[in-house]
Structure formats: C-alpha cells, structure tokens
C-alpha positions as a LaTeX table, in Angstrom:
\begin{tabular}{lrrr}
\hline
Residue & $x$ (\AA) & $y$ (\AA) & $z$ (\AA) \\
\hline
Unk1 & 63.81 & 58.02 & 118.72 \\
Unk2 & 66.22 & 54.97 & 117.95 \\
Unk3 & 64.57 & 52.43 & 116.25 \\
Unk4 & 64.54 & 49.32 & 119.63 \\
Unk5 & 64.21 & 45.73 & 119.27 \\
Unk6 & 65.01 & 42.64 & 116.41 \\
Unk7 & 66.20 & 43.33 & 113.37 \\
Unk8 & 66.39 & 46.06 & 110.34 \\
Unk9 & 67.21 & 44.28 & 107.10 \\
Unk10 & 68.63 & 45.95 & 104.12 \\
Unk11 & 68.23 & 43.97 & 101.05 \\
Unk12 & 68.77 & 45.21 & 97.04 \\
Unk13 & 70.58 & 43.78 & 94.27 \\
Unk14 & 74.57 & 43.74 & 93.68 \\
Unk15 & 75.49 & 47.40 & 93.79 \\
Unk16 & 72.50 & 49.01 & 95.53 \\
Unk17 & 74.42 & 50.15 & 98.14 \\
Unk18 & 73.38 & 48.28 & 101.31 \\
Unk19 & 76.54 & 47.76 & 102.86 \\
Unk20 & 77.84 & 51.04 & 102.38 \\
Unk21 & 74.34 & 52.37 & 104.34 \\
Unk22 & 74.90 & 49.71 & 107.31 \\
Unk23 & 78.32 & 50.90 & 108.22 \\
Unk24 & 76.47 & 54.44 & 108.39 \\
Unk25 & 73.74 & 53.04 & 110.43 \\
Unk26 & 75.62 & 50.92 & 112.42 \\
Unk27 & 77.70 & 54.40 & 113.47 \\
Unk28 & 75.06 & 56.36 & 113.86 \\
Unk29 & 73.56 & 53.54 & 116.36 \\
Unk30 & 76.28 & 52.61 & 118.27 \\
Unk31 & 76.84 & 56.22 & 119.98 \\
Unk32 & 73.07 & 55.40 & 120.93 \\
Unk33 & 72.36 & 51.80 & 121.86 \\
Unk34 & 73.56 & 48.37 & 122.10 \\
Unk35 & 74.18 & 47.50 & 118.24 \\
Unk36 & 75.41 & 44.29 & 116.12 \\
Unk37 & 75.80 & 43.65 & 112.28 \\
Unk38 & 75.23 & 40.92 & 110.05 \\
Unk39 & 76.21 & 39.75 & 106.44 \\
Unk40 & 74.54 & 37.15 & 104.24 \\
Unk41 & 76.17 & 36.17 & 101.57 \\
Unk42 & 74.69 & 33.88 & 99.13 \\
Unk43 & 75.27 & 29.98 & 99.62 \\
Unk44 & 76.35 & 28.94 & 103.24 \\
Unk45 & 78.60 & 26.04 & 105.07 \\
Unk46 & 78.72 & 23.24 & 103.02 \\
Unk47 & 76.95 & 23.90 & 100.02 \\
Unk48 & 79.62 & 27.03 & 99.00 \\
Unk49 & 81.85 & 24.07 & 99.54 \\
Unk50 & 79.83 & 21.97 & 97.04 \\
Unk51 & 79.82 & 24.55 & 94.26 \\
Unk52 & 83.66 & 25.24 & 94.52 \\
Unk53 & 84.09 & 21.56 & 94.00 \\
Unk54 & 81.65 & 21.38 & 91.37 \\
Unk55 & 83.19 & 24.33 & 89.00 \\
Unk56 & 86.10 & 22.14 & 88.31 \\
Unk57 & 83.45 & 19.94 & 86.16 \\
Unk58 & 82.69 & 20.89 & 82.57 \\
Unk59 & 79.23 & 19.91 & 83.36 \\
Unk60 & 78.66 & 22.55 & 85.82 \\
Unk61 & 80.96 & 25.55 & 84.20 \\
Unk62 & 78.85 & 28.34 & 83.76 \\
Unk63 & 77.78 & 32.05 & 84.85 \\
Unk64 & 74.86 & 31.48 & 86.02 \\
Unk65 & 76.05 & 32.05 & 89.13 \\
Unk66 & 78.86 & 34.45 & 88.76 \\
Unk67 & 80.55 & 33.99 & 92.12 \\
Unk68 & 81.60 & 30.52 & 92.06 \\
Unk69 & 81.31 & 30.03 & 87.79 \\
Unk70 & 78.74 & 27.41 & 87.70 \\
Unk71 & 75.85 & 26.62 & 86.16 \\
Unk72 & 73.03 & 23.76 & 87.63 \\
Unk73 & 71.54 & 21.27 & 85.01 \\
Unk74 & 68.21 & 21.66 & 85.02 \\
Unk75 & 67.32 & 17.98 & 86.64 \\
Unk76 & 69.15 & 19.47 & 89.49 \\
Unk77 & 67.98 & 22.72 & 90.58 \\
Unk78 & 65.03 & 21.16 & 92.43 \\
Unk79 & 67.52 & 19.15 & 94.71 \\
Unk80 & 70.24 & 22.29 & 94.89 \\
Unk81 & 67.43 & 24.58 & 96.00 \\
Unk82 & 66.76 & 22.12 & 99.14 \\
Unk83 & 70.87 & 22.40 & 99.69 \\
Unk84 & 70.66 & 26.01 & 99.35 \\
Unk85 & 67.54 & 26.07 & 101.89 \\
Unk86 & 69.17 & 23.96 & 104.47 \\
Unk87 & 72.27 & 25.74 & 104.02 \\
Unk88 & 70.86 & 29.23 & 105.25 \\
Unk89 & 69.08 & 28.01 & 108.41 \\
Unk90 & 71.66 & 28.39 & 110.75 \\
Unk91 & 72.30 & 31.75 & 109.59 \\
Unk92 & 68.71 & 32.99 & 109.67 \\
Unk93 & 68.84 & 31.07 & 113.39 \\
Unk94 & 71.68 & 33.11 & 114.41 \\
Unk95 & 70.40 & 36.41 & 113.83 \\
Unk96 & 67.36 & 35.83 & 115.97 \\
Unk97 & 69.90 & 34.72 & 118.66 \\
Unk98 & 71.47 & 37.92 & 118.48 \\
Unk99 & 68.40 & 40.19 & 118.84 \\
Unk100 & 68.13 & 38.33 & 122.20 \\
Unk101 & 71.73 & 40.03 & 123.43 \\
Unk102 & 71.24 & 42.89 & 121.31 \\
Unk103 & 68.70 & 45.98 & 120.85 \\
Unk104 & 69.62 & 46.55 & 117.20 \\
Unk105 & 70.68 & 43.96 & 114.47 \\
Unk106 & 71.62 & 45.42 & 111.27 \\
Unk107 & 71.23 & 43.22 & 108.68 \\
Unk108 & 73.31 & 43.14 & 105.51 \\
Unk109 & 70.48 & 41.28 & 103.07 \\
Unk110 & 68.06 & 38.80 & 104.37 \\
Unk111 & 65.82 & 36.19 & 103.34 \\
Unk112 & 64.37 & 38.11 & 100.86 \\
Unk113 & 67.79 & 38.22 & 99.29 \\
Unk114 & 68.39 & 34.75 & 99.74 \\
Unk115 & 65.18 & 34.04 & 97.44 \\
Unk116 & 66.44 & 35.86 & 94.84 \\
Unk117 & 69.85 & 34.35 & 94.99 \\
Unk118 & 68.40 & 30.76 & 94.59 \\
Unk119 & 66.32 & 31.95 & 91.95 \\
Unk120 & 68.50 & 33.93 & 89.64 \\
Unk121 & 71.55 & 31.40 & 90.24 \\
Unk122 & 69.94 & 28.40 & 89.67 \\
Unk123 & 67.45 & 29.80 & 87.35 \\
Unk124 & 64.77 & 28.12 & 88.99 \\
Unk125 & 61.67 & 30.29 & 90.01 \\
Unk126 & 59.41 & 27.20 & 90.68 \\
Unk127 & 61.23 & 27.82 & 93.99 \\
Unk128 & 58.75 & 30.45 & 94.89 \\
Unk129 & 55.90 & 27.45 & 94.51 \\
Unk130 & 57.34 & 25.11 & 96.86 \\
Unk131 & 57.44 & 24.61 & 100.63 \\
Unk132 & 60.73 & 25.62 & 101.25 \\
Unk133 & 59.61 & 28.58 & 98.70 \\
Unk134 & 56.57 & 29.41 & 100.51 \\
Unk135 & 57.94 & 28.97 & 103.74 \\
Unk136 & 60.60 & 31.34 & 103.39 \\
Unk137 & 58.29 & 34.22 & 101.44 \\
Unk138 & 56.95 & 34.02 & 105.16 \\
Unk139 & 59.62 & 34.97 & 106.74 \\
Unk140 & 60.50 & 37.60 & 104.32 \\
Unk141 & 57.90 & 39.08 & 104.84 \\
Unk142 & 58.18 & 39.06 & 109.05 \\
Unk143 & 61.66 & 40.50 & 108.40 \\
Unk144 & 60.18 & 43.98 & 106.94 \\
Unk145 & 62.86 & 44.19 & 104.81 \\
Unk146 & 63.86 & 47.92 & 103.28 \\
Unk147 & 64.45 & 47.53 & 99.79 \\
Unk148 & 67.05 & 49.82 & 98.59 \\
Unk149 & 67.24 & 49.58 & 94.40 \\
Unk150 & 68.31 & 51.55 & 91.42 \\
Unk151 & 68.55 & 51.24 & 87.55 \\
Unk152 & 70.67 & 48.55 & 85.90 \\
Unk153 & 72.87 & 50.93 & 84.32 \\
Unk154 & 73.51 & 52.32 & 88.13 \\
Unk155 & 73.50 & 48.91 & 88.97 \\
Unk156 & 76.10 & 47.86 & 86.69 \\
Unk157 & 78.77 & 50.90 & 87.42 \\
Unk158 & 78.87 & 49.91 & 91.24 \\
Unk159 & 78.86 & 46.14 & 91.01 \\
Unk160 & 81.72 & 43.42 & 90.01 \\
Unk161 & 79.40 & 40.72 & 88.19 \\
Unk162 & 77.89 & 40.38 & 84.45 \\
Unk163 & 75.09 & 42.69 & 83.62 \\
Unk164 & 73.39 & 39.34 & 82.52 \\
Unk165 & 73.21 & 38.48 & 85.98 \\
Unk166 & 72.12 & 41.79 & 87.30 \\
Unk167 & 69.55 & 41.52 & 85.06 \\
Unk168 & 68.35 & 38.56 & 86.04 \\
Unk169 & 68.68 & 39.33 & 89.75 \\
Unk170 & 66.84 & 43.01 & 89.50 \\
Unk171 & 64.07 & 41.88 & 87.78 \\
Unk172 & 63.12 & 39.06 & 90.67 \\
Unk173 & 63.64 & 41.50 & 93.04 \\
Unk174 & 61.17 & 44.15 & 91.43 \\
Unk175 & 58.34 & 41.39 & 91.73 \\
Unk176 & 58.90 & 40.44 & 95.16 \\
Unk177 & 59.71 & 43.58 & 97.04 \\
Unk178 & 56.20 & 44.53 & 95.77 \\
Unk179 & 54.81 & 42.15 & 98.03 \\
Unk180 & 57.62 & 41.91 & 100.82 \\
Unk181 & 59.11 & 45.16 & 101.53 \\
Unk182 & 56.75 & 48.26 & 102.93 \\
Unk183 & 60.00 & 50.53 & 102.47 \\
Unk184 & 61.42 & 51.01 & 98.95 \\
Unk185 & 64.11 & 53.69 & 98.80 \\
Unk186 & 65.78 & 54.41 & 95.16 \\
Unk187 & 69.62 & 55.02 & 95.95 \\
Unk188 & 70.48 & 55.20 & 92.22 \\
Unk189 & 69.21 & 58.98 & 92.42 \\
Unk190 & 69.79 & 60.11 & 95.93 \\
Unk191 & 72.84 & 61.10 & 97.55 \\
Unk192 & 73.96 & 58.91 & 100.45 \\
Unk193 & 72.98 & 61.68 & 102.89 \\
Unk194 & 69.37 & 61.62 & 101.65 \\
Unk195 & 69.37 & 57.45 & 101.59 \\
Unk196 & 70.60 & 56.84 & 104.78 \\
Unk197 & 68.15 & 59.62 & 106.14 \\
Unk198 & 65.21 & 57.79 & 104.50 \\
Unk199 & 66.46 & 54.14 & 105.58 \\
Unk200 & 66.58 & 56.14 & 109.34 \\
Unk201 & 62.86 & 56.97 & 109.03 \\
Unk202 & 61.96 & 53.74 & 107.45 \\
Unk203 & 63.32 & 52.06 & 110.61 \\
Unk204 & 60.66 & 54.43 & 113.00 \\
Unk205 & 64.01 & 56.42 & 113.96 \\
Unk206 & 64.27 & 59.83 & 113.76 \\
Unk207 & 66.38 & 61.87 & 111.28 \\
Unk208 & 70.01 & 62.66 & 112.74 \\
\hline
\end{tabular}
C-alpha cells in the first residue's frame, strides 16, 4: 500500500537526517504515484530579508540564530515572533494547495519545526502561550508530523551550526514531539535502510 492523500511531514533537528530520507521517499514514491516535495526553511519572504539587514547592526550581532548571526533584544522577540508567524503563512498555504494537484506531498520540516525555530532563535518560549503559539501547536498537531531525532553528539557530527544551538533546538523539540508527533524514529542508531523502512510504515505504506 502507498501511503494516498495530503501530506507526510518529516521534522527533527539540524542533522537528523530528514532530507536525506525525503529524497529516498520521494524515489521510492514516484515509480508509484503522483508525488511533490517541499522544504521549509526557517524565516520566510521578507522577514529573512529583515534579519540580513539587521546583522549589519552591533545591536543585533549574535548566534542566537546561527544562520543569519543575529541575536533579538529581548523587548523585541514578542513583535519578531508575529513577523516570523506572518512570514510562514504562505508557505504553510502552499502546501495545502499542492495536496489538491498531488496524491503525496513530502514535506521537508513543518510547523512543528517552525515552532522550534522561533523559539530557539529568538529565545522566546512564551511563544508557545500565545495565539499565534497556540494556533500553530494546532496545526502541528493536524500535520502528524514523524519525528526523526538522535543524540547531540550525532547531532553535532552531521550538522554545520554551534552545538549551543543544537542544544537549544533538541531540547524544544524533545518536549513537543511528545505531544505532536505519534511517530518518533531514532536515526542516530539505525542505518538509513532501517529509517527509511520505519518512516515507510509510519506513513501506513508498506515496507519496499
């Protein structure tokens, strides 16, 4: 059986290995039904605009969020999470458009992702307490999102960002996927073969 209809989201920290599993699925699939991919990647449209404009300022140099060197003063991080949250809409809207044309979307991260990229980078987990917070915990959990994790020092062979961060970003995900994800799959000590086959069955497809 192929798993038919919406979308299968693989989400994880920095170096869990979810890309590396979609371009298996996403092969796998294709010989077998009508199949598209997509990426999120962290702040969207304008707002990655913002933040490369703000890293030029002394005010915001920093690593708390390692991809574009910045750091948010605390004062801000309220307003920047409403940025962030706007930001990401027309993504999330997109991928429901495409589960109208297509019978698969394979997702690389998704809104649980997204949560823990606006709280680790801003360092701001009142996020989870307020309505854009709430609102998108909802989604997350719609999405059914297989969590694919592993241990930091795993973590920190694969990736290309501070261990500080991956820290930081592991730990948030530990406490949400408990609530969020009904599929946990540890790729830190399983061969590829063995993750993809369990991301297969988490999916209701059958093992190739």
């Amino acid at each position: 059986m192929v798993p038919v209809g919406g979308l299968v989201v693989l989400s994880g920290a920095d170096g869990s290995g979810k890309t590396t599993v979609l371009r298996m699925l996403s092969s796998y699939l294709s010989w077998r039904t009508s199949v598209s991919t997509s990426w999120l990647r962290g702040s969207h449209l304008y707002v990655s605009l913002l933040y490369r404009l703000l890293s030029r300022f002394a005010v915001f140099k920093g690593l708390d969020n390692p991809y574009y060197k910045t750091r948010t003063p605390p004062p801000l991080r309220g307003v920047f999470s409403i940025l962030e949250f706007t930001g990401v809409l027309p993504f999330l809207l997109s991928r429901r458009l495409l589960s109208l044309f297509y019978r698969v979307v394979l997702c690389d991260r998704g809104v649980l992702d997204f949560i823990v990229w606006v709280v680790a980078t801003l360092r701001y987990p009142e996020f989870l307490g307020t309505i854009c917070g709430r609102f998108l915990l909802r989604l997350a959990v719609g999405e059914k999102p297989i969590y694919l994790y592993a241990d930091l020092e795993t973590l920190a062979r694969r990736a290309d960002v501070p261990r500080s961060f991956l820290a930081r970003e592991l730990a948030v995900y530990n406490v949400l996927a408990k609530y969020v994800s009904n599929c946990r799959i540890d790729t830190g000590s399983k061969g590829q073969g063995e993750v993809f086959r369990g991301v297969l069955a988490c999916t209701g497809g059958a093992s190739p």
